[in-house]
C-alpha positions in Angstrom: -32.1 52.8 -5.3 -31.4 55.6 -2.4 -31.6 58.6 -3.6 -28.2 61.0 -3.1 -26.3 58.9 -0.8 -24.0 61.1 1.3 -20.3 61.2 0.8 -18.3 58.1 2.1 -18.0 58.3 6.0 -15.2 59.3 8.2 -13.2 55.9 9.4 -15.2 53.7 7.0 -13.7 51.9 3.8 -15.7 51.1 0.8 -15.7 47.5 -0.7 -16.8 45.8 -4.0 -17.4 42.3 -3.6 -18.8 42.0 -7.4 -21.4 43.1 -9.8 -23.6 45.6 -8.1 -22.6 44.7 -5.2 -20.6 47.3 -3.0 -20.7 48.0 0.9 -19.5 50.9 3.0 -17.9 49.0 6.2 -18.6 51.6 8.9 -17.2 52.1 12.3 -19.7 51.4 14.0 -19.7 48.0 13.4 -22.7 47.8 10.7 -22.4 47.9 6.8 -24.1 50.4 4.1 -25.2 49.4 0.7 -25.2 52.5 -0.5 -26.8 51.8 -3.9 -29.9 50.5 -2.2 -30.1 52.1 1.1 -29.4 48.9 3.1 -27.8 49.0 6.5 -26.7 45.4 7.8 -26.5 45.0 11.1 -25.9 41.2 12.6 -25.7 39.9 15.9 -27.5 43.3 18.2 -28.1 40.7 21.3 -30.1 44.0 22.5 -30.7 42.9 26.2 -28.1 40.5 26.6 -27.0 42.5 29.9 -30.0 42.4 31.3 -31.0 39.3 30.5 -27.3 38.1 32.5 -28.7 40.4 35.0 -31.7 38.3 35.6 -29.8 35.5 36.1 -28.0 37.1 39.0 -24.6 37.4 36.5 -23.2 41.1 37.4 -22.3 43.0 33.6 -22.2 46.1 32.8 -25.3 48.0 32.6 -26.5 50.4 29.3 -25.2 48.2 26.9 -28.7 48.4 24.6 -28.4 52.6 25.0 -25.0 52.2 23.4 -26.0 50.1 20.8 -28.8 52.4 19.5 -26.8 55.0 19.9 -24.1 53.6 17.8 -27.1 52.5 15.3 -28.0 56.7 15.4 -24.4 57.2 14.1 -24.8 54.9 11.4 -28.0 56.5 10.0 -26.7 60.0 10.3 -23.7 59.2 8.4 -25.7 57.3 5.7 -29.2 58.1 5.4 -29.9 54.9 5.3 -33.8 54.1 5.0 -34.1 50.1 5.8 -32.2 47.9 8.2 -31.6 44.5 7.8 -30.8 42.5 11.4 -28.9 39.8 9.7 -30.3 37.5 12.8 -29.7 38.1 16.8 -31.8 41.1 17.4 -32.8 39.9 20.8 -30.4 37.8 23.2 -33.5 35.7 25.1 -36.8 36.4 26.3 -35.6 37.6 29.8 -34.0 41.1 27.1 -37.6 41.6 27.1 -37.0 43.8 30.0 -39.2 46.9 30.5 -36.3 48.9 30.4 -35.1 47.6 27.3 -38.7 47.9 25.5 -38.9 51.2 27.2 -35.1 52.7 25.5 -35.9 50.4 21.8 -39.6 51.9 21.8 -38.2 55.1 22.2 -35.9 54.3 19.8 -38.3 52.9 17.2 -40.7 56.1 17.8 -38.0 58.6 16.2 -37.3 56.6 13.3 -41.1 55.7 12.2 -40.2 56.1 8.4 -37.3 53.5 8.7 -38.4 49.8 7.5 -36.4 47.5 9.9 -36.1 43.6 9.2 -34.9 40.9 10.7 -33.4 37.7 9.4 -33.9 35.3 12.1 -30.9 33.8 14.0 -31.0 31.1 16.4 -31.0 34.1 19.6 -34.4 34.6 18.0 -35.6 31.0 17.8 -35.7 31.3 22.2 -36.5 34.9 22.1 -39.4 35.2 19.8 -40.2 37.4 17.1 -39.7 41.8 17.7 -42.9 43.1 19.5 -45.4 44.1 17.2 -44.9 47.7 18.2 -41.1 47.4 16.7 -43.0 47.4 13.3 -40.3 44.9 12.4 -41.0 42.4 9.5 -39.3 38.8 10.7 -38.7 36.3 8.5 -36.3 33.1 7.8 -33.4 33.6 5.6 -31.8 33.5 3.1 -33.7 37.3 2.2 -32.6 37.5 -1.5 -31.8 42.1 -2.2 -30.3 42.6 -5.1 -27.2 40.8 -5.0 -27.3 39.8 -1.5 -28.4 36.7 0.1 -28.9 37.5 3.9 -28.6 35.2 6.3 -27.4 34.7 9.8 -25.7 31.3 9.7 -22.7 31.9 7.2 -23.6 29.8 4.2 -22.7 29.9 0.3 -25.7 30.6 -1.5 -24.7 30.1 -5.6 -25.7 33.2 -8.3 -25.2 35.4 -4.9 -22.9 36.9 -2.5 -23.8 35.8 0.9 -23.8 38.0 4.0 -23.9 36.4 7.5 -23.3 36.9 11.0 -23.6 34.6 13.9 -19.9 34.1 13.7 -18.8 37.6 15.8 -15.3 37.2 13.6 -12.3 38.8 15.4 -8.4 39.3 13.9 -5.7 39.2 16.0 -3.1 42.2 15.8 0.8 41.8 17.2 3.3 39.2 17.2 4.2 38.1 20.9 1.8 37.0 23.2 2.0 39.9 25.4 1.4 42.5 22.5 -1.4 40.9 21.0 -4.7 43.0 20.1 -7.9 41.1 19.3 -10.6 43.2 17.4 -14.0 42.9 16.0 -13.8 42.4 11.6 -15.3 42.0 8.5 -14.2 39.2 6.7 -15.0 38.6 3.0 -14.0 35.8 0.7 -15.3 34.7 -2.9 -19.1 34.3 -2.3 -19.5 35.2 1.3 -19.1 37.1 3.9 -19.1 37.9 8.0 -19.9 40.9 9.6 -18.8 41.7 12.9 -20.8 41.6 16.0 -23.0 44.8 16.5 -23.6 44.8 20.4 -21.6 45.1 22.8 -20.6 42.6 25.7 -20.5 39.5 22.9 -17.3 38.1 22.9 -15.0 37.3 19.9 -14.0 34.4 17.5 -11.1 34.2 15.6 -11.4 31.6 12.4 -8.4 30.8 10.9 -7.5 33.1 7.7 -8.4 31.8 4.6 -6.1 32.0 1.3 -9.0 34.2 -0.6 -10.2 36.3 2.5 -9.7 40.0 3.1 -10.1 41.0 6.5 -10.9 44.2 7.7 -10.4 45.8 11.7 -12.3 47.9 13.5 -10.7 50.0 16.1 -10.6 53.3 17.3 -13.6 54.9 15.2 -12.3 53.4 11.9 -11.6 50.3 9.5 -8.7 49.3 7.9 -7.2 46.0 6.5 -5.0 43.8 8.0 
């Protein structure tokens, strides 16, 4: 159990998806178990950029920099001590840029007491496992944590609530076509759940609304329902 977890974040909204199971949904794309210490973090693609790059694709460059910094945010406001990459850590092998095990060894190097984990998605079946000097445990899902079952594919798992990614679940905002807003969301029905997409430059799906589903935006440095 973490020991004196910090106040509830600015921008993020606290859900309770059943017995001793709660998450902080943070703005930074990632949720906190706060009674554990867990952050959740699905679908990084760190490298995807470059790995476009390399396939002569011109996209924006520093995408992995913004995604650790954004994963910097996330610790600071929680304190969290143990990540869980609920699959797509890696885009492909060609992420496997120096510059992008230059900035994540870097990375990795000022956060030596954090345990990091992935849950393999199907980015990580092409990419391989984290190098070894990630000190990042791999393994297949479902990882059963209290009462969690983490996974990338979305799946119902029974006696658990399931969290998933793989999805990159988007809302749509506005009435007429030319007012429409599509954002990154959390989405949470009965048993299971989706977790937006952490990096950046990965595109958005929008499945339609379910009847038990509660859906949650991000936008603008905070999280609200919708």
């Amino acid at each position: 159990m973490a020991a004196s977890a910090p106040a509830l974040p600015p921008g993020a909204v606290a859900v309770v998806l059943g017995p001793q199971a709660r998450l902080w949904l943070l703005p930074q794309r990632a949720a906190f178990d706060p009674d554990r210490g867990l952050l959740f973090v699905a679908d990084a693609h760190l490298g995807k950029a470059v790995s476009f790059r390399r396939l002569g694709v011109p996209v924006p460059v520093g995408t992995t920099a913004q995604a650790l910094a954004r994963l910097d945010e996330a610790l600071t406001a929680t304190q969290a001590q143990h990540i869980v990459f609920l699959g797509d850590l890696l885009h492909s092998r060609r992420s496997l840029a120096p510059e992008t095990l230059a900035e994540v060894g870097a990375w990795r190097a000022r956060h030596a007491r954090l345990q990091l984990t992935l849950v393999r998605g199907n980015h990580d079946a092409h990419a391989g496992d984290p190098p070894a000097d990630w000190q990042a445990r791999a393994l297949d899902g479902p990882l059963h944590c209290g009462p969690w079952a983490l996974l990338h594919e979305p799946a119902v798992v029974p006696g658990t609530y399931a969290l998933a990614g793989h999805v990159h679940p988007g809302v749509v905002l506005g009435g007429r076509a030319k007012d429409r807003l599509r954002l990154p969301c959390f989405r949470f029905g009965a048993g299971s759940g989706l977790l937006p997409a952490f990096g950046e430059f990965t595109g958005l799906h929008v499945p339609e609304r379910q009847a038990d589903e509660s859906v949650y935006a991000v936008a603008e440095q905070r999280v609200f329902a919708v």
